[in-house]
N, C-alpha and C positions, 0 to 999 in steps of 0.2 A: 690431678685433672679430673679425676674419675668424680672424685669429692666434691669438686664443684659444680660438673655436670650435672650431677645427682641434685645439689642446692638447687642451681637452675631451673630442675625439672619438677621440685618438691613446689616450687613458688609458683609455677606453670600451674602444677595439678591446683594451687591452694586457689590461683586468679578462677579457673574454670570453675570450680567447685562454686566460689563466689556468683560467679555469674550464672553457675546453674539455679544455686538458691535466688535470687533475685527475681528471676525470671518466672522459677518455677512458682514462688510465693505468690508474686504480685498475680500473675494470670490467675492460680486457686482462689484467691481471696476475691477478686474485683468480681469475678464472672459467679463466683458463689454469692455475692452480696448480688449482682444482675439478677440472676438466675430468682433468689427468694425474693427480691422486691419485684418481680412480675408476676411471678408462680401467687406472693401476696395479693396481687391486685388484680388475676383473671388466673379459672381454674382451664384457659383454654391452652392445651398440652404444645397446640401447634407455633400460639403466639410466645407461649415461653420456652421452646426450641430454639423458633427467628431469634430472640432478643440474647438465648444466652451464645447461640451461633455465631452471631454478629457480634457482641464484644469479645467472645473470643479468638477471633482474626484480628481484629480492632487491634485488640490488646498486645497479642503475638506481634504484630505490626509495627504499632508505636511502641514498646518496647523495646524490640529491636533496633531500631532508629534512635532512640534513645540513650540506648548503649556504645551505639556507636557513635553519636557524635560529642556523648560525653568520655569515651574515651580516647578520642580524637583530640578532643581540646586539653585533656591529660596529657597525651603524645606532645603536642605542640608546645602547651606549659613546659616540658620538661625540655623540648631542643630549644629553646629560646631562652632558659638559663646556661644550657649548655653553651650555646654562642656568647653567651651577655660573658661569662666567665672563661673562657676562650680570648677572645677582646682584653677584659681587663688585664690578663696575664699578658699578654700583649703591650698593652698601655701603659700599664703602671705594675707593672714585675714586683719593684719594692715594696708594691704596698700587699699586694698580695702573698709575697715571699712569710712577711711580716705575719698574717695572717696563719698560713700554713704553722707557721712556731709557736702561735697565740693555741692554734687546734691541740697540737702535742703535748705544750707546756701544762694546759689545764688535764690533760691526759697523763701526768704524772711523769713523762719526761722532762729530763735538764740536762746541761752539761753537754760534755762529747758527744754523748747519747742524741742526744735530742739537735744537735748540729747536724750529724749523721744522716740523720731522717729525712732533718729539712733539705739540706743538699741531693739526697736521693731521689725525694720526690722530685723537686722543681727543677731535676738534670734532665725529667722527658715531661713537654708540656702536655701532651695527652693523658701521663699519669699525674700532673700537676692538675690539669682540669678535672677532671673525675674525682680527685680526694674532694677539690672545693664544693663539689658541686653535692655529692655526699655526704660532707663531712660538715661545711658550713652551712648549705643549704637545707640540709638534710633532706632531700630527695632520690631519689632511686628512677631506674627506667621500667617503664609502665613491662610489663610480663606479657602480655598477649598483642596481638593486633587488635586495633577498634574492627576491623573487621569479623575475624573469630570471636570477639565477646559480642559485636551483635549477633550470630546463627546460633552462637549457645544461648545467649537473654531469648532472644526471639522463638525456638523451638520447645525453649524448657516452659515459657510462659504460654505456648501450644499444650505442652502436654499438660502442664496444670493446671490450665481452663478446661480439659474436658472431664477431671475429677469430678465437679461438682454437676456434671452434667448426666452422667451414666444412668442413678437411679431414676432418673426422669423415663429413659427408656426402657424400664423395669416393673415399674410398680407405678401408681393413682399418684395426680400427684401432689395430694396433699402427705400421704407417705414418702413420697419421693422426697421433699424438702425435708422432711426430718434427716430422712437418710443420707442426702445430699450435706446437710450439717457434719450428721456422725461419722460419715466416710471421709471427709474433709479436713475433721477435727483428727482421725487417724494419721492420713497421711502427713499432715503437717507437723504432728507431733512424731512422726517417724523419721520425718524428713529431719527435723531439728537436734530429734536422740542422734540421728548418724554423723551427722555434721560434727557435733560434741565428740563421737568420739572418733573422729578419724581427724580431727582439728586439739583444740583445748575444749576446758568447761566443761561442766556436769550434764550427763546426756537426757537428765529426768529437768532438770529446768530448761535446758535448750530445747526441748522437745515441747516442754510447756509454755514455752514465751509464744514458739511458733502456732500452738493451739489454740491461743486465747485469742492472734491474729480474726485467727478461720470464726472464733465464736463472738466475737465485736462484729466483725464483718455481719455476721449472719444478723445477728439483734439487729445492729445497723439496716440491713435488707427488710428486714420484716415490718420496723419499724415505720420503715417511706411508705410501706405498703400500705400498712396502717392508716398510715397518715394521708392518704390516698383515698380514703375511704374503703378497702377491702375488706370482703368478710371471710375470714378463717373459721374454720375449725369449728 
């Protein structure tokens, strides 16, 4: 029991961790590309506050809402096979029965053995639904509430919108965009080393795929500004 609590809780921590990176990614990136395509196209400190201020509520916002009502339709996806296979066992027991043996037999069961199994499962239709719905479906039940992965998406994508905003209340801000880049390109690449290693994968590429985000993003920003007519530098 202990063992599987601990599972349970190991897939909890993996869904948050998830939804923190999401959150926290997308806010850094979008509001750092806001932030250098205004910062590009007016050196006025006040109007590129308002714009990066505003998308990142925006962003924390819809985000959030996002998350939740895509993992809401996750939730729903998953009780709506659960009834569909519920029903059938219901309906057609033999075909499904049939099924359950089809799962095992390719599993390297035969024999006594594999009679054993099939009769045990399909003796309690709630553990007869659950194998199907796992086993043939291959789906699982969603780990968090759509409610808690929207306030983690939602908050993490808060605190990550205001990374690239900091330098701005520090330094000119044509400095401040550089720095707004290098602090960005840190944290992302910090964010992606830990991830690696408190997950799988090499924490020096995870940490670099997450970097390159922050530094597209930025050429991207600078580029509209560009393209906007602004004069830099």
């Amino acid at each position: 029991m202990k063992r599987q609590k601990s599972h349970r809780e190991n897939h909890k921590g993996a869904s948050r961790w998830r939804d923190f990176i999401l959150g926290g990614q997308d806010g850094l990136v979008n509001v750092l590309g806001v932030t250098l395509g205004v910062a590009t196209a007016t050196q006025d400190l006040g109007i590129i506050l308002t714009a990066a201020f505003a998308a990142t509520f925006a962003e924390s916002i819809s985000m959030g809402a996002v998350a939740y009502t895509s993992f809401k339709a996750e939730k729903d996806f998953y009780q709506s096979q659960v009834q569909l296979e519920a029903q059938e066992i219901k309906d057609i027991p033999q075909v499904e029965k049939k099924e359950i043996k089809k799962i095992y037999s390719h599993l390297g069961f035969k024999g006594s053995l594999l009679a054993q199994i099939v009769n045990h499962i399909t003796a309690n239709k709630k553990r007869w639904r659950d194998v199907m719905v796992s086993q043939e479906l291959k789906i699982s039940a969603p780990k968090v509430s759509p409610t808690n992965s929207a306030w983690v998406v939602g908050f993490s994508a808060l605190a990550g919108s205001i990374v690239p905003i900091i330098p701005f209340f520090l330094v000119p801000v044509q400095t401040a965009m550089w720095t707004s880049v290098l602090l960005s390109t840190i944290v992302l690449f910090s964010v992606g080393a830990y991830k690696a290693k408190t997950t799988t994968g090499s924490p020096l590429r995870s940490g670099l795929e997450l970097a390159l985000i922050g530094i597209i993003a930025a050429l991207a920003g600078y580029a509209i500004g560009a393209f906007l007519g602004a004069t830099v530098i």
